[in-house]
C-alpha positions as CSV (number, residue, x, y, z in Angstrom):
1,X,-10.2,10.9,35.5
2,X,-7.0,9.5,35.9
3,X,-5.6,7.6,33.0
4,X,-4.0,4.1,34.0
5,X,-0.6,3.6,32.1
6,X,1.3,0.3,32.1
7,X,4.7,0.4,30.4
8,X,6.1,-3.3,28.6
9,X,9.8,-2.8,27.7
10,X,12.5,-5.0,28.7
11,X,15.2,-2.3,28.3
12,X,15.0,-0.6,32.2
13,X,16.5,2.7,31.1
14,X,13.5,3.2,28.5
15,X,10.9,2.1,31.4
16,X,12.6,4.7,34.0
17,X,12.7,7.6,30.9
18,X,8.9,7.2,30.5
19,X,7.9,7.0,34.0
20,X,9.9,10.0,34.7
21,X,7.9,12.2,31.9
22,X,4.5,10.2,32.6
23,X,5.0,11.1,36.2
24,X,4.7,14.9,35.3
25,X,1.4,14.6,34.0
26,X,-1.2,15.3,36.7
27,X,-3.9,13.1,35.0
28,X,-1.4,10.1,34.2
29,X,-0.5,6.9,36.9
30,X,2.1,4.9,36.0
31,X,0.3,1.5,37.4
32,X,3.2,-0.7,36.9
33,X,5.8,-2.0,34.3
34,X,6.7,-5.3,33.0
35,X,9.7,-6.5,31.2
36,X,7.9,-8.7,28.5
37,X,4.9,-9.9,27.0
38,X,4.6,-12.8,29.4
39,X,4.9,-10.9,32.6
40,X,2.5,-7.8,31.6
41,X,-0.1,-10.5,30.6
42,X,0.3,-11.7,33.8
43,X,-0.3,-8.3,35.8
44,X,-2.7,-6.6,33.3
45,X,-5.6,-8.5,35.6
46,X,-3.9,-7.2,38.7
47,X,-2.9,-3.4,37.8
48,X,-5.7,-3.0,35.5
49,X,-4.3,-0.3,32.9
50,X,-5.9,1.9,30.6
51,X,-3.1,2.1,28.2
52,X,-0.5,-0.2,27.4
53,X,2.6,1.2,25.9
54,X,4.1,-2.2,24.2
55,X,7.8,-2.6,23.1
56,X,7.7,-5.5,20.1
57,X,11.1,-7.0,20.7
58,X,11.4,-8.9,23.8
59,X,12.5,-12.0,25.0
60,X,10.1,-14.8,26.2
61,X,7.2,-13.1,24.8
62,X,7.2,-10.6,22.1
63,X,5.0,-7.0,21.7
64,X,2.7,-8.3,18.8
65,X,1.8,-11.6,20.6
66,X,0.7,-10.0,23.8
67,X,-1.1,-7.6,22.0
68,X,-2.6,-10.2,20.0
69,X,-3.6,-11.8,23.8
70,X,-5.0,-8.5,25.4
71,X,-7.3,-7.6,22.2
72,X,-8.7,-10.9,22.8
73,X,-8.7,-10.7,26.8
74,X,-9.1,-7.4,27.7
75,X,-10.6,-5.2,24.0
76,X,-11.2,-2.2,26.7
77,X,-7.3,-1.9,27.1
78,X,-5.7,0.5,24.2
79,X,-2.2,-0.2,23.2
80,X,0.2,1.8,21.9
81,X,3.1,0.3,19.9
82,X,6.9,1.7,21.3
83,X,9.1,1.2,18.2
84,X,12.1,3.0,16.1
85,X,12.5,3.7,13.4
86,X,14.0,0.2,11.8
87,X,10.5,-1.6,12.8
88,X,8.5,-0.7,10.2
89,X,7.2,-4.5,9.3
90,X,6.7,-5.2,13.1
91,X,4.7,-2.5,13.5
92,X,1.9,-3.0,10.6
93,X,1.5,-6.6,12.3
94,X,1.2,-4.9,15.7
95,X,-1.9,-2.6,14.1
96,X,-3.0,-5.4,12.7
97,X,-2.8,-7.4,16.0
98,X,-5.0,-4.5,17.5
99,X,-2.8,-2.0,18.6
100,X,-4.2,1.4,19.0
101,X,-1.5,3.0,16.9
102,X,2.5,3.8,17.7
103,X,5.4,5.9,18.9
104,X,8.5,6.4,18.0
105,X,10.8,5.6,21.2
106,X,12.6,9.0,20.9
107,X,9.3,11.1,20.9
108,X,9.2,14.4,22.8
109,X,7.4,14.8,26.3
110,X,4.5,16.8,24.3
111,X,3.6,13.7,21.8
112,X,4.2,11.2,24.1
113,X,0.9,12.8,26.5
114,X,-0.7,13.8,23.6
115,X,-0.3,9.6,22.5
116,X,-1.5,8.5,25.5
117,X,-4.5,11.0,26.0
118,X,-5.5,9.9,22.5
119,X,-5.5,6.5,23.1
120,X,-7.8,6.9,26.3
121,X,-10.0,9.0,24.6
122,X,-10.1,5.9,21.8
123,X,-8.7,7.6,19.5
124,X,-6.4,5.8,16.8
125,X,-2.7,7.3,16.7
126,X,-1.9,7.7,13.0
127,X,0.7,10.6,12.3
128,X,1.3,10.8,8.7
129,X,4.7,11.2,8.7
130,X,5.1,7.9,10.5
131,X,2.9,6.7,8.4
132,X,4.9,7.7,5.5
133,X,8.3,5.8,6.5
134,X,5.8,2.5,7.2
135,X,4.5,3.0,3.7
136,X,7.7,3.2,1.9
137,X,9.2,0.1,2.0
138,X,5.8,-1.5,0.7
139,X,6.5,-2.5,-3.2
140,X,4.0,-1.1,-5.6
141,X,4.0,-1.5,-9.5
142,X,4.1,1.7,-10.9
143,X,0.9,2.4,-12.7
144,X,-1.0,-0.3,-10.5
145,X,-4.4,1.5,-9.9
146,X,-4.7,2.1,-6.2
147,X,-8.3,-0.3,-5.9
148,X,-9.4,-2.9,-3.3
149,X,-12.2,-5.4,-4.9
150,X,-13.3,-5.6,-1.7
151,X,-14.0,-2.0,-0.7
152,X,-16.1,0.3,-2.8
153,X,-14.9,3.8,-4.0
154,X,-16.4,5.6,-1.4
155,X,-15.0,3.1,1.0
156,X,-11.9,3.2,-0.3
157,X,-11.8,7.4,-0.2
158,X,-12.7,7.0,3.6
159,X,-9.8,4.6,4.3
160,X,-7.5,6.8,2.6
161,X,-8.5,10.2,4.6
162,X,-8.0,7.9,7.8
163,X,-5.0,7.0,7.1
164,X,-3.9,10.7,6.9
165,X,-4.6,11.4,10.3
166,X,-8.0,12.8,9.2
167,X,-11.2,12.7,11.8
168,X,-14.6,11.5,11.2
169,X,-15.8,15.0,11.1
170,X,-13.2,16.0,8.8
171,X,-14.0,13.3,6.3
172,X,-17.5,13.8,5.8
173,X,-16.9,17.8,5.6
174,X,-14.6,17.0,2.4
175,X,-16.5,14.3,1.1
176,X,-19.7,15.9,1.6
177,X,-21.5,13.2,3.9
178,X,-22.3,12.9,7.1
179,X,-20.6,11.3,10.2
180,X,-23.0,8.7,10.7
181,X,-22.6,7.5,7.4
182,X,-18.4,7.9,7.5
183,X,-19.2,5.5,11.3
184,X,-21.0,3.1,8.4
185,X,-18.2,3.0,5.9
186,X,-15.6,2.3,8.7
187,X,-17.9,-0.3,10.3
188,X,-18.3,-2.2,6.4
189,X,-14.6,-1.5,5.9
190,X,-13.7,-3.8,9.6
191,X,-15.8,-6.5,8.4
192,X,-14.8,-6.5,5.2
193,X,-11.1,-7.0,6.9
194,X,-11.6,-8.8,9.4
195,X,-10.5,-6.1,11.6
196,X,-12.0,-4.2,15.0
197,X,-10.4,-0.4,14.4
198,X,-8.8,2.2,12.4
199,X,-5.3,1.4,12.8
200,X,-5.9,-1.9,11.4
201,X,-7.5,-1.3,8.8
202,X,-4.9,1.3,7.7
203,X,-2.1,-1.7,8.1
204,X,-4.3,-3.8,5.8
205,X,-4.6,-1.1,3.3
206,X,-1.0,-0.6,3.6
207,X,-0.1,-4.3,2.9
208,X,-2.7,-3.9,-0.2
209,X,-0.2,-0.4,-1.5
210,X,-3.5,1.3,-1.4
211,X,-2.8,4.1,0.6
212,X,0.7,5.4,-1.5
């Protein structure tokens, strides 16, 4: 099946650089591009896209409030954040906003299919050592226990190996439960947050310093 791909970036030589690698994918279209918020709102209906790749900054209509739009409008639609490396706050309000997960702009041709393949497949995009430089700038008293009043310990243990990149099969191999029950403790932890996937609820652990 082909995958659907709409790029949102109002710089034109980062739209051209990604259509040019995207283009040497066979199972990748490049549906259209838009140069803000406002405009791929307005053509999601029309070019109907699988994945979004989203730049945050842009005028008119920024990344994190079209996202915030599309999660409402169009859930089916998985977005991928395009950021550097100087974007670290934007970026845990775009996972929070819904955003399948994120890629650095400078990415290589490999990660940048692999990012999008993922994201069809509805996978969450969590690399750990991205995940690292968003964690650091969080504050965090020193021998502040890493607990969440709202999240039990088991919960809480889930979170954490998700937040590592970790899949569902992976968790429950090394906490000694099954998948259907690490599906349960993701599903408590969303409605616990407030949130509808993985990503976010990583962002919200990470605003909490649970996850240093």
């Amino acid at each position: 099946m082909m995958i659907r791909v709409m790029i949102t970036d109002d710089h034109l030589i980062v739209r051209e650089g990604l259509r040019l690698i995207l283009e040497t994918a066979d199972d990748i279209e490049v549906v259209g591009e838009a140069t803000d918020g406002a405009e791929c709102l307005r053509l999601v209906p029309e070019l109907k896209p699988n994945v979004i790749l989203m730049d945050l900054q842009m005028p008119r209509m920024d990344g994190i409030t079209a996202i915030e739009h599309l999660r409402k409008d169009h859930p089916q639609i998985a977005i991928v954040i395009l950021t550097t490396y100087n974007e670290d706050d934007l970026m845990i309000r775009g996972l929070q906003s819904g955003a399948r997960g994120y890629l650095l702009k400078d990415s290589s041709r490999e990660n940048l299919l692999d990012a999008i393949h993922a994201a069809a497949r509805g996978e969450t995009l969590l690399k750990p050592d991205i995940l690292a430089r968003v964690l650091a700038p969080q504050p965090k008293p020193v021998s502040a226990p890493q607990t969440d009043s709202m999240l039990t310990e088991r919960e809480l243990e889930v979170l954490q190996s998700a937040a590592r990149g970790e899949r569902n099969k992976e968790i429950a191999f090394k906490l000694g439960i099954t998948e259907r029950t690490v599906k349960a403790h993701l599903a408590s932890i969303y409605q616990k947050y407030g949130v509808d996937s993985r990503a976010a609820a990583v962002a919200v652990a990470a605003q909490k310093g649970l996850l240093g």
